[in-house]
C-alpha positions as CSV (number, residue, x, y, z in Angstrom):
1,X,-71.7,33.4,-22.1
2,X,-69.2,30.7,-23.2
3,X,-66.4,30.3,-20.5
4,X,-63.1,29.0,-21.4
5,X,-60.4,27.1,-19.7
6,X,-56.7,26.9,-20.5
7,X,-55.0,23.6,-20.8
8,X,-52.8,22.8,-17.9
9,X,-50.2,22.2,-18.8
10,X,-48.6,18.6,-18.2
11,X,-45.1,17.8,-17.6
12,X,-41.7,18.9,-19.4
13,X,-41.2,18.9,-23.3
14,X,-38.0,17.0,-24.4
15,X,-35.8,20.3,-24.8
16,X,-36.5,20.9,-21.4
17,X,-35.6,17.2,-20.3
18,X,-32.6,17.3,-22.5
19,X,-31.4,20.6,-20.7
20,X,-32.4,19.5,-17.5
21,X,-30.0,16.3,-18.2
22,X,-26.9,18.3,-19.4
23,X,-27.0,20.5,-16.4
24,X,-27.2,17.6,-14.3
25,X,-24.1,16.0,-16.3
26,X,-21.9,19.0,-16.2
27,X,-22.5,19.3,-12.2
28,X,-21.2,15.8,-12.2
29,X,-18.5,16.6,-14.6
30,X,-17.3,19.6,-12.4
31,X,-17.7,17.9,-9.1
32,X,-15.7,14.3,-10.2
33,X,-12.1,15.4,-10.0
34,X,-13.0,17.1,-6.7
35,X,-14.8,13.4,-5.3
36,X,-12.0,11.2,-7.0
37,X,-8.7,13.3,-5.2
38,X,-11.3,12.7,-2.0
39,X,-11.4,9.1,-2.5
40,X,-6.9,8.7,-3.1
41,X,-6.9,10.6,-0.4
42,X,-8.9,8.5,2.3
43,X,-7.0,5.3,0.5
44,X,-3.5,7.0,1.2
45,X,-4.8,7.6,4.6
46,X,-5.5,4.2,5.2
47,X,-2.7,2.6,3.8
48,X,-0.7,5.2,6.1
49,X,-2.4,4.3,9.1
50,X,-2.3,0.0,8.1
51,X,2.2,1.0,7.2
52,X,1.9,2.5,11.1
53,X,0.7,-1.0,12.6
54,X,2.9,-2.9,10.2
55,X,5.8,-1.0,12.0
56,X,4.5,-1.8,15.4
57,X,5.0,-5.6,14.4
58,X,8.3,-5.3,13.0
59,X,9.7,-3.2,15.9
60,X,8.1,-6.5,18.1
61,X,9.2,-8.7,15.6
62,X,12.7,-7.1,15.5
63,X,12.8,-7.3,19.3
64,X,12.5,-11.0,19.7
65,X,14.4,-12.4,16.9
66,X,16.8,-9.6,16.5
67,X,16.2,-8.5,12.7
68,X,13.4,-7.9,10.6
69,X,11.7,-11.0,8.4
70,X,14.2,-12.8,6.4
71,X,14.5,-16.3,5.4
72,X,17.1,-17.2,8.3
73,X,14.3,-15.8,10.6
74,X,11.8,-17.6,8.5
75,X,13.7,-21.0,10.1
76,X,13.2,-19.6,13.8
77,X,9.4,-18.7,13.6
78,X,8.8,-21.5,12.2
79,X,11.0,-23.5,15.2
80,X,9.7,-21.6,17.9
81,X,6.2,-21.2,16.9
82,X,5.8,-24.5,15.5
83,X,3.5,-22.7,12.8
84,X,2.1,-24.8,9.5
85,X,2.3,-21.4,7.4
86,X,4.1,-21.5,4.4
87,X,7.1,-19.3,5.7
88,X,9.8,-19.7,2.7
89,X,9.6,-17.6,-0.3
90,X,11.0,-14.3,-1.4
91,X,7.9,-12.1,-2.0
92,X,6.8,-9.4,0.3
93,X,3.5,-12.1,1.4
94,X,6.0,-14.0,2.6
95,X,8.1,-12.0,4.7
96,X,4.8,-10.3,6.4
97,X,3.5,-14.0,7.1
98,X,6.2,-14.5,9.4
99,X,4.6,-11.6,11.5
100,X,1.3,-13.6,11.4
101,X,3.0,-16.5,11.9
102,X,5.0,-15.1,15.2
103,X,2.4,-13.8,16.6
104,X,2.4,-9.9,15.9
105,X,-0.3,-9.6,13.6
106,X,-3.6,-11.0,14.0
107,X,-5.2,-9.6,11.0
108,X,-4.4,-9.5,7.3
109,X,-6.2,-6.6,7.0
110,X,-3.4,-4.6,8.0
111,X,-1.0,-5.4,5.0
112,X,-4.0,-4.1,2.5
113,X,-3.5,-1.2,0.2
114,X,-5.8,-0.4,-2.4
115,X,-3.5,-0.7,-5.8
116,X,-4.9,-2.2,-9.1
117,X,-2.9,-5.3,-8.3
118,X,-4.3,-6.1,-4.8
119,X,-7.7,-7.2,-3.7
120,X,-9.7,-6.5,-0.2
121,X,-7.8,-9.9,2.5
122,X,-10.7,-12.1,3.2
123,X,-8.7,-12.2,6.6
124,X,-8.5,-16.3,6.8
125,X,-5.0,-17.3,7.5
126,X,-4.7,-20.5,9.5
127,X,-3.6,-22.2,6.6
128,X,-0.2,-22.0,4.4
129,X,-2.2,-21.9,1.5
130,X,-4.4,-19.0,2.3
131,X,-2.5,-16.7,4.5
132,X,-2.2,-13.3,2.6
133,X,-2.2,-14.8,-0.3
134,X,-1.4,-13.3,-4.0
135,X,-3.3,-10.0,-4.0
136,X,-3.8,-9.5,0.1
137,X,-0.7,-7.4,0.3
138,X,-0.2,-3.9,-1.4
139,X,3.1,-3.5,0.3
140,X,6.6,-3.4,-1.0
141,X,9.2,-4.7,1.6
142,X,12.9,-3.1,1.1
143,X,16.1,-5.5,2.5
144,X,19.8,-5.1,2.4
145,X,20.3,-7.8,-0.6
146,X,18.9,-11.3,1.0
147,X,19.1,-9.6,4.7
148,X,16.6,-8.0,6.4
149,X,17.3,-4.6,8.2
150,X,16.7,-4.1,12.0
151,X,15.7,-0.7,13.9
152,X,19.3,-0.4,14.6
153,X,21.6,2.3,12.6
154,X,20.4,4.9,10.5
155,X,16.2,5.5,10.1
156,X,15.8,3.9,6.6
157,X,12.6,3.1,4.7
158,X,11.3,-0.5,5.5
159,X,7.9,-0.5,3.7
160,X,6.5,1.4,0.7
161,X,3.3,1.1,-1.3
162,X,2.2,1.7,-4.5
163,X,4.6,0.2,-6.3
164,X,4.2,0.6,-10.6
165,X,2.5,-2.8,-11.6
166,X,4.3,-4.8,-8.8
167,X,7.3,-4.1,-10.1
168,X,11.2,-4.0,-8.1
169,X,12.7,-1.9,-9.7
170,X,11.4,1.1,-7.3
171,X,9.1,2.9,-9.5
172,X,5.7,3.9,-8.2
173,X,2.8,4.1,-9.2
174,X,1.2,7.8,-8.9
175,X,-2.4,6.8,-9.7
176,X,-3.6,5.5,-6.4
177,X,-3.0,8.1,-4.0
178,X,-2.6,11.0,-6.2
179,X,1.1,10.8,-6.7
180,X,1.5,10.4,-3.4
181,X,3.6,7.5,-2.2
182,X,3.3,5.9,1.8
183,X,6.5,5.4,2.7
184,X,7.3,3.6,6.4
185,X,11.0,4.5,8.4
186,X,12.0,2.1,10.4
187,X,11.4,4.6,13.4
188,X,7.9,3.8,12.6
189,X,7.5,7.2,11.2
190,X,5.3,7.1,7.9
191,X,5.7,9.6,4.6
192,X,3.3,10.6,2.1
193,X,5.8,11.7,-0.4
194,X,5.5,12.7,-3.8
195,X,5.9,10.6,-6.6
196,X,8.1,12.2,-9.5
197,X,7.2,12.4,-13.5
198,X,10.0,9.6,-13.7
199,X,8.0,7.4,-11.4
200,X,10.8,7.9,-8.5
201,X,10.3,8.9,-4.8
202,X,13.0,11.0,-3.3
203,X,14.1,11.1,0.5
204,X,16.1,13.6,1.2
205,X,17.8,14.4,-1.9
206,X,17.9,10.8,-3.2
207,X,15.6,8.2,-4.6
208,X,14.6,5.5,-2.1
209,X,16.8,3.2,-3.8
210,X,19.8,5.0,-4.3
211,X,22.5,3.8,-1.9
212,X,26.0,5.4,-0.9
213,X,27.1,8.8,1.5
214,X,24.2,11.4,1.7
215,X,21.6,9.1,1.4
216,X,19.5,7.0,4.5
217,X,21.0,3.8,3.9
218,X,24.7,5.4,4.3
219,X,28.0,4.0,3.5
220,X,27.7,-0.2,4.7
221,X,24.4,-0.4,2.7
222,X,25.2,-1.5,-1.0
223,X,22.4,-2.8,-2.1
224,X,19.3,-1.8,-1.7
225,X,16.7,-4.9,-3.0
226,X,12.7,-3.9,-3.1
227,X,10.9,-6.8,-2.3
228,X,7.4,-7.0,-4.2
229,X,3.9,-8.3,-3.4
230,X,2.5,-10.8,-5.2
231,X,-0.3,-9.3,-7.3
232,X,-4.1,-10.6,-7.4
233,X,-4.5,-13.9,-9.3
């Protein structure tokens, strides 16, 4: 009696790849959005907590030369500290400097925020030409014209990140933090507020920028001046 044997049966046939694949690319599909709001997340977190410690230098900063950075504090630091940093200039790298240069900040890891003009500080700073230079800062710096604020008067917002492309003119950029913008008071207190369809962040019941009665900066405050990082060469 002849016996027969089926054929086992060897691997998958190309349908059953093929279906195997686009199962496998529509999990992906339906779990991106889910990972990438994770990910703005965890980099809005972290550009919260790195606003939090650049208050903690300002409010030391503000304590022993009686305002926040400006270029006539630029002229002390550099005095009292006899520091080679470069500490003139009228971005927000150069205002933050002072702090490293004054001895409040011992890291320029601190001033990072992940924006697409920024780039991860590769934390060498004894030199004027490499501490936090273009790209190490994703921080916006705000100022009273050419004058720096102080913790005195009104809570006010000091430090803001992401700003749209760099820019001053206090738009923001709701891509990296989900339309969420980290927004520092000089009480040290930090915001996650939302960023509007017209690229604005409100306070209150005004943009950060608007100046006057009934918003932070009240009445003395004309003129609100957003001071920008320098982006990534």
């Amino acid at each position: 009696m002849k016996t027969t044997h089926k054929r086992r049966r060897q691997g998958f046939t190309l349908v059953e790849l093929l279906v195997v694949i686009i199962i496998i690319a529509s999990l992906a599909a339906l779990a991106y959005p889910g990972i990438l709001r994770a990910t703005k997340k965890a980099d809005a977190n972290t550009a919260t907590s790195n606003a939090r410690q650049i208050g903690t230098a300002l409010f030391e900063f503000d304590n022993e030369y009686s305002s926040y950075p400006d270029s006539t504090t630029a002229e002390s630091v550099a005095n009292q500290t006899g520091s080679t940093l470069n500490l003139s200039g009228s971005s927000a790298n150069d205002m933050f400097r002072q702090l490293i240069a004054a001895g409040m900040m011992s890291s320029e890891e601190v001033f990072y925020a992940k924006t697409p003009y920024t780039k991860k500080p590769d934390n060498v700073f004894n030199t004027g030409a490499k501490a936090l230079e273009a790209g190490e800062c994703g921080f916006g710096y705000l100022m009273n014209g050419n004058s720096a604020f102080s913790t005195s008067g009104n809570t006010r917002p000091i430090v803001v990140t992401p700003l749209l492309n760099a820019q001053t003119d206090g738009s923001f950029d709701p891509d990296p933090f989900d339309s969420k913008a980290v927004v520092l008071q000089t009480d040290n207190s930090v915001k996650q507020l939302n960023i509007r369809q017209d690229k604005r962040v409100v306070l209150g019941n005004k943009t950060l920028t608007d100046t006057g009665d009934g918003t932070p900066w009240g009445s003395n405050v004309q003129n609100v001046t957003i001071v920008a990082p320098l982006k990534k060469n």
